[in-house]
N, C-alpha and C positions, 0 to 999 in steps of 0.2 A: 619751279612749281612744287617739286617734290619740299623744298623746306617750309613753304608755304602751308603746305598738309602738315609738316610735321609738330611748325609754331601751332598750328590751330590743334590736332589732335592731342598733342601733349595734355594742356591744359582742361580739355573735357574727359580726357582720362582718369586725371587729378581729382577733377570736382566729381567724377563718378565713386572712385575708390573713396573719398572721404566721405561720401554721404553712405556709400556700405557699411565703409567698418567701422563708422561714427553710427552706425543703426545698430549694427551689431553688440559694440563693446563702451558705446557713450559718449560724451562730448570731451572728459575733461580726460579719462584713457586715451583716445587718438591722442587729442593734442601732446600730449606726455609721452607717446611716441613719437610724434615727431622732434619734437626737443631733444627725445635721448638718442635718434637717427642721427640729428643735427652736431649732437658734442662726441656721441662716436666716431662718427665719419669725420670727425675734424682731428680728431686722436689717430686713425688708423692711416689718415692721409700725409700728417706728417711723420709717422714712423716711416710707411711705405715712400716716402717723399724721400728721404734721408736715404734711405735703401738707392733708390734710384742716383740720386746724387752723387754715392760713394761710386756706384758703376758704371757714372759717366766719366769718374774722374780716374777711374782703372783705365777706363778706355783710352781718356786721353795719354794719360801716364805710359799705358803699352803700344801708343800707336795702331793704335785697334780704330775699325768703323764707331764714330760713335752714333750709328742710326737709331740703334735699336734702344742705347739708352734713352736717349733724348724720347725715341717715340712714347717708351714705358713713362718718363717721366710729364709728358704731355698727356698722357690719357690719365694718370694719375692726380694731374691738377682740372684737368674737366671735370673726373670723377669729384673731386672737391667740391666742385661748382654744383654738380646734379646733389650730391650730398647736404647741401646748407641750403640751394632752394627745397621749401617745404612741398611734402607730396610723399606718397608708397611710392609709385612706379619711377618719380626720379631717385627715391632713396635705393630701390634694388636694381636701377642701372649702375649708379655712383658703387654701391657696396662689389657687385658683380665686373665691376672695373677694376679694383681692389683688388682683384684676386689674382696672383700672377697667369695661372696658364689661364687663363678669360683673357689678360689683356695680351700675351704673347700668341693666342689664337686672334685677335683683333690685329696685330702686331704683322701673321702669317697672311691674314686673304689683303691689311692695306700695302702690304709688299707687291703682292700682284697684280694690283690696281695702279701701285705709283712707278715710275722710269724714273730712275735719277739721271741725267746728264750728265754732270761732270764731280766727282768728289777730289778735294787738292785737301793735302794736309801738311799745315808747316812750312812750306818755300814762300817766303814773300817774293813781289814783284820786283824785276828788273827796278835797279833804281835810274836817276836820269840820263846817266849818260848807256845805258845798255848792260851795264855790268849787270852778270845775274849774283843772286848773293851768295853764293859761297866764293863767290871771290873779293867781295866787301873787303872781311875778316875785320878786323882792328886797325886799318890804316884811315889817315885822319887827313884829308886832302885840304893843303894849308899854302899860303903867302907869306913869303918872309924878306927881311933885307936887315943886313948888320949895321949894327948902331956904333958907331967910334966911340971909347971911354971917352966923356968930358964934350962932346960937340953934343948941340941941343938934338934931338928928333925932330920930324916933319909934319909929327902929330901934333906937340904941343911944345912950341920952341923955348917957351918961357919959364914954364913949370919944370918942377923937380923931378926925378925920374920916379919911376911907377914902384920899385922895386920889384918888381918881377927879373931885372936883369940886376948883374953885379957892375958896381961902378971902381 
């Protein structure tokens, strides 16, 4: 229900704020703020994007949670989204998302709202026969049977040898 409110109220918010500061400051001003809303926030999203990237990739690099990056880097690409759809109030959610401690206070109350369950990092699963993997290593589970110099194979009795073996 509540997103129901929120799709409908966005947009008569929108159309209120443009017919203000379109009363205010003109038709062909707004619009030139919006386009310069539009190419800044497309500038500040991928710097700040790049930013977020570099400190998911620490994270991963040090074995660290990568929650927190990932989260910065998701509200950074919404912020994106509120920034290129045209309007004031989604261009100063989008900007106000933008701004590190806004999104690490966003970052702080959705922590307390979500339980994570299970976080695993790095051990893949048992493989088929139950081995877990650090006992894998490099061993190559293989069939073999010796071949006599000079008697054909049982692969291909006719043909010349493969030269993978010495004859």
């Amino acid at each position: 229900m509540w997103l129901f409110v929120l799709f409908l109220a966005v947009p008569i918010v929108e159309i209120a704020l443009f017919i203000q500061i379109g009363g205010w400051i003109g038709l062909w001003p707004t619009l030139g703020i919006v386009v310069l809303t539009a190419i800044l926030g497309t500038w500040l999203v991928r710097t700040q994007g790049a930013l977020a990237l570099a400190q998911l990739r620490g994270s991963f690099q040090q074995l660290r949670d990568p929650t927190e990056p990932l989260a910065h880097g998701a509200m950074i690409l919404f912020a994106g989204a509120l920034l290129l759809t045209p309007g004031f109030f989604t261009d100063a959610c989008g900007f106000a998302l933008l701004i590190p401690p806004v999104r690490q206070a966003v970052y702080a109350y959705l922590r307390t709202r979500v339980k994570v369950q299970q976080f695993g990092y790095g051990n893949a699963p048992p493989d088929a026969r139950g081995a877990p993997p650090h006992a894998r290593g490099d061993i190559i589970d293989g069939d073999y049977h010796e071949v006599a110099p000079g008697k054909p194979t049982t692969h291909d009795p006719k043909g010349p040898p493969s030269g993978w073996t010495r004859h």
